[in-house]
C-alpha positions, 0 to 999 in steps of 0.5 A: 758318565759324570760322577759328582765328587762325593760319588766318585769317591764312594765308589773307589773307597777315597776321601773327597780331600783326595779326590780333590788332590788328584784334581789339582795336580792334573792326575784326574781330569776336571769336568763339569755338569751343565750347570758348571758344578765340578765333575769327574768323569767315569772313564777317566777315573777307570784309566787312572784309578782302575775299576772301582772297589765299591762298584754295584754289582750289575746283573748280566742279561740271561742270553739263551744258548746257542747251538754248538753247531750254528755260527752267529750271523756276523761271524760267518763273513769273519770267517769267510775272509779268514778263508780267503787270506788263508788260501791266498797266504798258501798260494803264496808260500807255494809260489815261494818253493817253486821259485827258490827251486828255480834258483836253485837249478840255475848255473852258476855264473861263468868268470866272463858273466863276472861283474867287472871290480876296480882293482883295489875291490875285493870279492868274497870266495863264493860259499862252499856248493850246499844248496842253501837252508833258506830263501836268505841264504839264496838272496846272499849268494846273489847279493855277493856276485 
């Protein structure tokens, strides 16, 4: 919505000097009515200055209430699909415990499966044998083999 200069600073409680200030340096953004009078647009002045102090009160359509128990339409595929991410997000997290218990009943490797280091190369001692804390303590084991 296009505001006329004088309008625009009625609504915010500024002089039109001001107003016309903020124009020049580039703060507001300059528009133009279609007969190419100068402008403000409404949007612009709410990024820069905020909402307005002098603002009508503007009254609220009474809506009637709705029933505690009763999802509005649109809601209800909202929360279909937060169903479905949720059972996915566990099924997930299941296959995570069960494939870190896996790793975790896997042998350690023997000296012959070593992976061959040049001679210069050191190799870390592996870690005392606790079962590791979590998934990236299990990653670390393998990344140092």
């Amino acid at each position: 919505m296009k505001l006329t200069i004088s309008a625009a600073a009625r609504l915010y409680g500024i002089h039109r000097a001001t107003l016309h200030r903020y124009l020049k340096n580039g703060r507001v953004s300059r528009a133009e009515f279609a007969d190419g009078s100068p402008a403000v647009d409404f949007a612009e002045l709410r990024r820069v200055l905020g909402e307005p102090v002098n603002a009508p009160e503007v009254r609220q359509p009474v809506t009637p209430p709705v029933a505690s128990n009763a999802t509005p339409p649109g809601d209800t595929l909202l929360l279909d699909e937060i169903r479905r991410q949720t059972a996915a997000i566990e099924r997930m997290a299941d296959r995570i415990e069960r494939l870190e218990l896996a790793l975790l009943a896997l042998p350690p490797p023997s000296a012959s499966e070593a992976p061959k280091t040049d001679a210069h190369a050191t190799i870390e001692p592996p870690a005392d044998n606790e079962p590791p804390k979590t998934m990236a303590d299990v990653l670390a084991r393998f990344e140092r083999r």
